[in-house]
C-alpha positions as CSV (number, residue, x, y, z in Angstrom):
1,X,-18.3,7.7,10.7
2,X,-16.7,4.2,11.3
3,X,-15.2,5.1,14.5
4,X,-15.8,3.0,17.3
5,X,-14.4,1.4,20.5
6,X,-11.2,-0.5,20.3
7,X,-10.6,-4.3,20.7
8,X,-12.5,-5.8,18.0
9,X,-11.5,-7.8,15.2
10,X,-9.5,-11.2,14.7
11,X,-6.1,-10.3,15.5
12,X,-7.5,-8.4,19.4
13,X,-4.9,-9.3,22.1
14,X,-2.2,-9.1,19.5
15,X,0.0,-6.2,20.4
16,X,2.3,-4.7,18.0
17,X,5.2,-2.3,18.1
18,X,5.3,0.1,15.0
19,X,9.1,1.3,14.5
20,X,8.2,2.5,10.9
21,X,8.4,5.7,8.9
22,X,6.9,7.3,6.0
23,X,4.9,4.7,3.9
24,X,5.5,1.2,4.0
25,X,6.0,0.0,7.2
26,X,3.1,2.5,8.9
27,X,0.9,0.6,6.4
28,X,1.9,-2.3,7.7
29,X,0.9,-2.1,11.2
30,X,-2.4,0.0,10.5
31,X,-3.7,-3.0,8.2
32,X,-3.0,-5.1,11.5
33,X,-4.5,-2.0,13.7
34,X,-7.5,-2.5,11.6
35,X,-8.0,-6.0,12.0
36,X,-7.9,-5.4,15.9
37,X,-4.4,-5.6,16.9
38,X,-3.1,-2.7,19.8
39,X,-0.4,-0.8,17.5
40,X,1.5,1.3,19.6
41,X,3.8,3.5,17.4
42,X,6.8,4.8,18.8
43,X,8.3,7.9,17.3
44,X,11.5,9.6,18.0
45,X,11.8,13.2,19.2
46,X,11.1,14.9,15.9
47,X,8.3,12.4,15.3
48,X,7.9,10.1,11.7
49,X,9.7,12.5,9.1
50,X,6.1,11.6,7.0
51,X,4.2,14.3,9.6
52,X,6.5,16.8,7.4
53,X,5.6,15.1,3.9
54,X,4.4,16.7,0.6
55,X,2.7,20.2,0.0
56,X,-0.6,19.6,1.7
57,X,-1.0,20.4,5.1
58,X,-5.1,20.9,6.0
59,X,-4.9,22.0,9.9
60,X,-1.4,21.2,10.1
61,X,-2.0,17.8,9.1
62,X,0.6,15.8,5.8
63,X,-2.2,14.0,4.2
64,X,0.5,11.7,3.3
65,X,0.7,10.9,7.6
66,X,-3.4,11.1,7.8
67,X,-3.7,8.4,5.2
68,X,-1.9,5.9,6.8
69,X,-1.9,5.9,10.5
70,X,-5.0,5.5,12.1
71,X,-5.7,2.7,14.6
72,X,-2.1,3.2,16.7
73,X,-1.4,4.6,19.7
74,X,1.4,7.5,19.7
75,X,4.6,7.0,22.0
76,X,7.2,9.5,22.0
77,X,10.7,7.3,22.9
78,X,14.2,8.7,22.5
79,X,15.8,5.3,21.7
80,X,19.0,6.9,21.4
81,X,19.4,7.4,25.3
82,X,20.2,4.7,27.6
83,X,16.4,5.0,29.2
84,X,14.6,5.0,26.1
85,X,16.1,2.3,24.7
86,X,15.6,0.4,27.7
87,X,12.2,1.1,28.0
88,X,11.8,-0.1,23.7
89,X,13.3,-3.1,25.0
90,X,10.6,-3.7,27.9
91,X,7.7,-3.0,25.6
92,X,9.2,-5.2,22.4
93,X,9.3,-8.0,25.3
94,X,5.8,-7.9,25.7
95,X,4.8,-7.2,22.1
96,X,3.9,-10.1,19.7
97,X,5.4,-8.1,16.7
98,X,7.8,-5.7,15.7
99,X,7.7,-3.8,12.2
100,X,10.5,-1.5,11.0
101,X,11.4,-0.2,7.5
102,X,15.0,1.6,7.9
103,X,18.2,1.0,6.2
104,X,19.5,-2.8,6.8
105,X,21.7,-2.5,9.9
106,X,19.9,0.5,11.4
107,X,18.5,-1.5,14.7
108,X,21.6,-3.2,15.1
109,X,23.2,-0.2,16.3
110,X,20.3,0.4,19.5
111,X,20.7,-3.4,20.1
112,X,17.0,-3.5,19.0
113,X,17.6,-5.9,15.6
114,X,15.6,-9.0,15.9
115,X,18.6,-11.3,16.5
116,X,19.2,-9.4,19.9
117,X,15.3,-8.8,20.8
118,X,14.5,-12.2,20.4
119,X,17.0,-13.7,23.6
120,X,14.0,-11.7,25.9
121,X,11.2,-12.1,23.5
122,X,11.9,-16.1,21.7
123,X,8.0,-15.4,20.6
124,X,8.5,-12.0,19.1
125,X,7.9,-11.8,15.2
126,X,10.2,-9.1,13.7
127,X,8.8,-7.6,10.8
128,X,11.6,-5.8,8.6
129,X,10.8,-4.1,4.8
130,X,13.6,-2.1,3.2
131,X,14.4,-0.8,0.3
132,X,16.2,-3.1,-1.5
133,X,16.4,-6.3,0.9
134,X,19.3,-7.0,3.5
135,X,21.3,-8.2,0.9
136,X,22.9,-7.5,-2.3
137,X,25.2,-4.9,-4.0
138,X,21.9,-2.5,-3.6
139,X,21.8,-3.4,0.1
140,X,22.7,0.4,1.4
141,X,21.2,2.6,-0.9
142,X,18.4,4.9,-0.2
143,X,14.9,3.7,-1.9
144,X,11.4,6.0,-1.8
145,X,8.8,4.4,-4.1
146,X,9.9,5.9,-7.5
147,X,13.0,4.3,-6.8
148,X,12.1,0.9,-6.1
149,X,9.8,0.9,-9.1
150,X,12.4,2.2,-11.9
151,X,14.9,-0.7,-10.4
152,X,12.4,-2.6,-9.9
153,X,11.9,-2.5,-13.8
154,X,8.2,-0.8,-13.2
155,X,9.1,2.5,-14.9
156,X,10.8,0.7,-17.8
157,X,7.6,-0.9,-19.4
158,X,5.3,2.2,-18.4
159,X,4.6,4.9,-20.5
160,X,4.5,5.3,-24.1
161,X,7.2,5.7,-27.0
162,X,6.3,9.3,-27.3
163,X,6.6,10.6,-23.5
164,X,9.2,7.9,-22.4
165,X,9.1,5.7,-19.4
166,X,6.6,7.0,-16.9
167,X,6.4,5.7,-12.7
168,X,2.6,4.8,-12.0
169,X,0.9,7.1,-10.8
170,X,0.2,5.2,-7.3
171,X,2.5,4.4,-4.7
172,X,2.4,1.0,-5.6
173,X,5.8,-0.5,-4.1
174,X,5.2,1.2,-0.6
175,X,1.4,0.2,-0.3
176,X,2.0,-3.4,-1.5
177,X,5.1,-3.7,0.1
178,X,3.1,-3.0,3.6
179,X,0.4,-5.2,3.2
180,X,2.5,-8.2,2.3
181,X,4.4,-7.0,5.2
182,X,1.5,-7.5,7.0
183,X,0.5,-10.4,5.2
184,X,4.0,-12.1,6.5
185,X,2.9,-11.1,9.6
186,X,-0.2,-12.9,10.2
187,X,1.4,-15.9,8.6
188,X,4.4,-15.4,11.4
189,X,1.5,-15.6,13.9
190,X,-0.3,-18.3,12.6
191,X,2.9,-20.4,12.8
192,X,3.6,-19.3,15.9
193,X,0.4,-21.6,17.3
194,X,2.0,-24.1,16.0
195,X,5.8,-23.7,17.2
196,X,5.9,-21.6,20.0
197,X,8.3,-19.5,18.3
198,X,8.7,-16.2,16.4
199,X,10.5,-15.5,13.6
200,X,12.1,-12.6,11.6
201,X,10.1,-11.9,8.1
202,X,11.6,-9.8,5.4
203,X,10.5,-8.1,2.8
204,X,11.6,-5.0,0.5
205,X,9.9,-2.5,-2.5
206,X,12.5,-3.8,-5.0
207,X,11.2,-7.4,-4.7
208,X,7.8,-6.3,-4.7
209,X,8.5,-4.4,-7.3
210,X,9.6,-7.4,-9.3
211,X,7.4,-9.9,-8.0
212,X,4.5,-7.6,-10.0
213,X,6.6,-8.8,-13.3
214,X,5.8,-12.4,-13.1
215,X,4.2,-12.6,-16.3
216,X,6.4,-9.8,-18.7
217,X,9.7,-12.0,-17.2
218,X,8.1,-15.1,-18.8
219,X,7.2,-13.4,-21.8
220,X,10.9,-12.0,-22.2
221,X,12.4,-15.5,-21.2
222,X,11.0,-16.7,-24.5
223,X,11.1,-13.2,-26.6
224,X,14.5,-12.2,-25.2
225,X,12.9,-8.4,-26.1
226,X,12.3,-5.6,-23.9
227,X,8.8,-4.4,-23.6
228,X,7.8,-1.7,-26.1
229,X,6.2,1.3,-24.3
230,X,2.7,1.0,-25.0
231,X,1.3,3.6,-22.8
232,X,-2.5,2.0,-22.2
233,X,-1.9,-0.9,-24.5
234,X,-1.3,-4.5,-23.6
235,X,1.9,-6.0,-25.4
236,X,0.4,-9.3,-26.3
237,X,-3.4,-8.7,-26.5
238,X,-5.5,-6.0,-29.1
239,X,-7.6,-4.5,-28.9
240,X,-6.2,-4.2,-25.5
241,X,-6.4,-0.8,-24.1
242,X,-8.2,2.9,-23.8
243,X,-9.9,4.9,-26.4
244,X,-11.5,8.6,-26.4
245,X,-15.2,9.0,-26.5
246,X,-17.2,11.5,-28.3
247,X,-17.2,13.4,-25.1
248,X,-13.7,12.9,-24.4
249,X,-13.4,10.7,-21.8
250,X,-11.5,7.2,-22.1
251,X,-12.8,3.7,-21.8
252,X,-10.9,0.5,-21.1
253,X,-11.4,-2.5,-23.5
254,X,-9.8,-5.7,-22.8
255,X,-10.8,-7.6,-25.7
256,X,-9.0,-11.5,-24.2
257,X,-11.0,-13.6,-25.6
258,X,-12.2,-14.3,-29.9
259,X,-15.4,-14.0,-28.2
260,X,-14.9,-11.0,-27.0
261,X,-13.8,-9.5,-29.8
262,X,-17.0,-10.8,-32.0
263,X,-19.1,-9.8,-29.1
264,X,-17.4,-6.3,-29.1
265,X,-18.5,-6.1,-33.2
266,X,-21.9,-7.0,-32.8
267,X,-22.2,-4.5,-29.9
268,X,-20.2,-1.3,-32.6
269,X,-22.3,-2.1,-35.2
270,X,-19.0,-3.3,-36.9
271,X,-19.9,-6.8,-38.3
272,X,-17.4,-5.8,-40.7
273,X,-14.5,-6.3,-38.6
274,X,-14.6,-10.3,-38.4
275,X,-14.7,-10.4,-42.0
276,X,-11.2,-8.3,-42.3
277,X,-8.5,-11.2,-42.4
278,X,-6.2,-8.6,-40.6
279,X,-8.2,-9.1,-37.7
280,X,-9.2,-12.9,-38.0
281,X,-7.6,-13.6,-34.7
282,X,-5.3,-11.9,-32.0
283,X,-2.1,-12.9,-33.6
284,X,-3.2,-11.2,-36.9
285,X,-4.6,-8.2,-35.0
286,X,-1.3,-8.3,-33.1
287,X,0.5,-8.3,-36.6
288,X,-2.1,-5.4,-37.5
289,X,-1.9,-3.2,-34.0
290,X,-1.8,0.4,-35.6
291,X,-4.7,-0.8,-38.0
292,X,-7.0,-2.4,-35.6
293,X,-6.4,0.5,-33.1
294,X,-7.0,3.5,-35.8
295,X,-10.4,1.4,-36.8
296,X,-11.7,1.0,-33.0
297,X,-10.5,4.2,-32.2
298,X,-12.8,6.2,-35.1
299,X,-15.7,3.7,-33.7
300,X,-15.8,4.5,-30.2
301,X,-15.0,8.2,-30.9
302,X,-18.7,8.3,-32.0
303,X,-20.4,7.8,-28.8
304,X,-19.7,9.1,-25.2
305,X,-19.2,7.8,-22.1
306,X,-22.1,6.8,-20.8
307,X,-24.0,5.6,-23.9
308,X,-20.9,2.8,-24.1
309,X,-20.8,2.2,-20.4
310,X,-24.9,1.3,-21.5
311,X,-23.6,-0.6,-24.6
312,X,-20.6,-2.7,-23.4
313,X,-20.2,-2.9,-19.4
314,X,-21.2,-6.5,-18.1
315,X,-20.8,-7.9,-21.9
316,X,-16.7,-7.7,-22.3
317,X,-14.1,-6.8,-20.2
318,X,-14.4,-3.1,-20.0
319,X,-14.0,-0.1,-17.8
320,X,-14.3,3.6,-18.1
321,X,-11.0,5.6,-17.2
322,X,-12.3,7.6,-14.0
323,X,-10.9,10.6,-13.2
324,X,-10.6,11.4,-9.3
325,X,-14.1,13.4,-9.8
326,X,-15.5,10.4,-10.5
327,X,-14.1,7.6,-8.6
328,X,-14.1,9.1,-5.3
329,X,-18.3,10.1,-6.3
330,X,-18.9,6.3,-7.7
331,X,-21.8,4.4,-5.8
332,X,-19.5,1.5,-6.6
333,X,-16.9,2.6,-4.3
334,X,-19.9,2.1,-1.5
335,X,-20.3,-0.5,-2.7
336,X,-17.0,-2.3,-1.9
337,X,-16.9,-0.6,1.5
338,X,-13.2,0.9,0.8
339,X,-13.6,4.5,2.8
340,X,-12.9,4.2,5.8
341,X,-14.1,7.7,7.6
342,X,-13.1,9.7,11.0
343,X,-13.0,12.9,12.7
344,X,-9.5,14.3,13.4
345,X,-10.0,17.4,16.1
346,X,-9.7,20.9,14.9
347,X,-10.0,19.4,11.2
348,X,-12.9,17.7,10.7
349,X,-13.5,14.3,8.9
350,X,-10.7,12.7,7.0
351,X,-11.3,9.9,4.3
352,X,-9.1,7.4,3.6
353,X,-8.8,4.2,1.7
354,X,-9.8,0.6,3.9
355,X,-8.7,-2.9,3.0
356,X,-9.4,-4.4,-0.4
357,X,-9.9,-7.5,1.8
358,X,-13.3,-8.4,3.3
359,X,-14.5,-10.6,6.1
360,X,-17.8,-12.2,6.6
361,X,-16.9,-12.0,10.8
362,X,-15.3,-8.8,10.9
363,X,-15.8,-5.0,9.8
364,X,-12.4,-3.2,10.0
365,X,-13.7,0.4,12.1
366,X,-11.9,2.9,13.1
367,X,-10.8,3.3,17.2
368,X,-8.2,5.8,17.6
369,X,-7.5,8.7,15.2
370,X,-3.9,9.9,13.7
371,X,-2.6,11.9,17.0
372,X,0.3,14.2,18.0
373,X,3.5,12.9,18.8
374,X,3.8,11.1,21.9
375,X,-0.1,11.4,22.8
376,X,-0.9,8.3,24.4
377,X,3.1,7.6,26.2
378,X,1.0,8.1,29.3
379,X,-1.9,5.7,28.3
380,X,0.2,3.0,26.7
381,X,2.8,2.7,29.7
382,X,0.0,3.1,32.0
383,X,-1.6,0.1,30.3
384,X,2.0,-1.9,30.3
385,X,1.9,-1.7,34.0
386,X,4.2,1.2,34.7
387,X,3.6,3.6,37.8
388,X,3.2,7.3,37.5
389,X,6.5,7.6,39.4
390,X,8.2,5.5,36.7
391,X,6.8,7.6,33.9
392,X,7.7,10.7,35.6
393,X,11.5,9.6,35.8
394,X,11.4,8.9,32.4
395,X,9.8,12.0,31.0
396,X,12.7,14.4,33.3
397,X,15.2,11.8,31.9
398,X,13.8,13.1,28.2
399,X,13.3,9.3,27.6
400,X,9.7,10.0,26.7
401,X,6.9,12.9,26.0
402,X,4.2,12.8,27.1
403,X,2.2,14.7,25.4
404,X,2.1,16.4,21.3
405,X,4.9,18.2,20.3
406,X,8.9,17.5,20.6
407,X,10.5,15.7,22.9
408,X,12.0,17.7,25.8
């Protein structure tokens, strides 16, 4: 297990008031929860709509909820009466940030927007991801991560000319989206030494969507051509994508480099390849794509897996297509210390995916667990300085629960 006792890390004493929902913005603060800030996520009455999520409920549980909300406290606020949103207000006072991911305008109708927060809380960094930024003609619409990524132009150059444009397969707007999210955060904070002051940093899945284009909207500056679907195939570069084996499995080849490529003959037995003008360079094997493909195709059909993981892994850019099976069994992923393991009661240990980012001074661990709604309102206010008499007023007032389930 990597749970352990809270307060660690390089962003302890950093408090930080989670206001999101389903993906993004709860990534967000647990990427700050795991570098050791106090995340205190505040749910309304029926909790984060993502406790509902999906088809797969083990004990109860969305996996879609486990995977992204450990290290947070649970509070259970009704914003919408005049307690609870006074009570928001005295907690975002004392908070160093704020993170929310709702439709532009949302917060501005509780008076809890970051122009209004920030008269009590001049220090307070407001942290706001939507779907399509707080501007624009998309400003209003509704945006999940399929969205963002087909107007985000993501689906349009994924896929393949026979099945059509195709979404990857990951949530890649949402999860990116949340960790520059958090990204602008720490930034926020580390200007903050400087100034004295907050500020509000935006951020939304269409950009990111967009800002993962960087090199395709140079390419069709020049080409003034949409992308072909290529399904594993790189546009510019072949042999650029994944073959079958003998054992049918796929492999990855990335061939970048004219050394790569003679390197990649020598280790097929193929000699005969650098001698075929058609493939003489990458521009010719560009010019040649279905002719170079069939030929490496045939090749690497006569070997499996493994013998070409032997033969070509650490020699050119190459990677075998794991299947779930095998990635989440790879040594490799021990390796990189991604899992990040705890025990949720009455279900057991849950594994989910750590930060891609490592520090030399700092292990991210896990100190608190995914919890029911409103399952540390006690704790947290307790810790804020407010009296058991307070609490109680507040939890008759149905400002607050204080323990799982609904707010009375």
């Amino acid at each position: 297990m990597t749970q352990t006792t809270p307060s660690s890390g390089p962003l302890r004493g950093i408090r930080v008031i989670d206001l999101g929902h389903w993906a993004a913005g709860p990534i967000a603060a647990m990427v700050l929860g795991d570098l050791g800030a106090d995340v205190i996520k505040v749910e309304p009455p029926n909790g984060d709509p993502a406790r509902g999520m999906g088809v797969n409920f083990p004990g109860g549980w969305s996996t879609f909820f486990l995977a992204v909300n450990r290290n947070k406290k649970f509070v259970c606020i009704d914003y919408r009466v005049d307690a609870g949103r006074r009570l928001l207000e005295d907690l975002i006072a004392e908070a160093d940030v704020v993170i929310e991911n709702s439709r532009p305008g949302t917060w501005q109708r509780y008076g809890l927007d970051y122009d209004t927060l920030r008269q009590a809380n001049p220090r307070l960094i407001y942290v706001s991801l939507s779907g399509f930024g707080a501007h624009g003609p998309m400003r209003d619409w509704l945006a999940m991560d399929p969205i963002a990524q087909a107007a985000g132009g993501l689906v349009g150059i994924t896929g393949s000319a026979a099945g059509g444009p195709a979404k990857v397969g990951a949530a890649v707007t949402d999860t990116t989206s949340g960790r520059l999210a958090a990204f602008g955060a720490v930034t926020a904070l580390f200007e903050r030494e400087r100034t004295g002051v907050g500020q509000l940093v935006e951020t939304d899945l269409f950009s990111t969507a967009v800002s993962m284009l960087s090199m395709r909207e140079t390419e069709f500056q020049f080409s003034q051509r949409n992308p072909p679907l290529l399904g594993t195939a790189h546009g510019q570069i072949v042999p650029a994508e994944a073959f079958e084996t003998a054992d049918g499995r796929r492999v990855m080849l990335c061939v970048y480099g004219e050394n790569h490529f003679a390197e990649l003959a020598r280790l097929c037995e193929a000699e005969h390849l650098l001698e075929d003008p058609r493939f003489a360079t990458n521009t010719n094997r560009h010019d040649h794509r279905q002719e170079m493909v069939d030929e490496l195709a045939r090749i690497i059909k006569t070997k499996t897996e493994k013998e070409w993981t032997e033969r070509l892994a650490g020699k050119i850019p190459y990677g075998p297509v794991l299947e779930f099976d095998q990635l989440w069994a790879h040594p490799q992923l021990e390796a990189s210390d991604l899992i990040m393991a705890f025990d949720v009661p009455g279900l057991g240990e849950v594994r989910t995916v750590g930060s891609p980012v490592r520090f030399s001074n700092h292990r991210p661990t896990v100190s608190s667990v995914p919890g029911e709604v409103g399952r540390d309102t006690v704790a947290a206010l307790s810790q804020l300085g407010y009296e058991d008499a307070d609490i109680e007023e507040l939890a008759a007032s149905g400002a607050i629960q204080l323990h799982g389930g609904a707010c009375e």
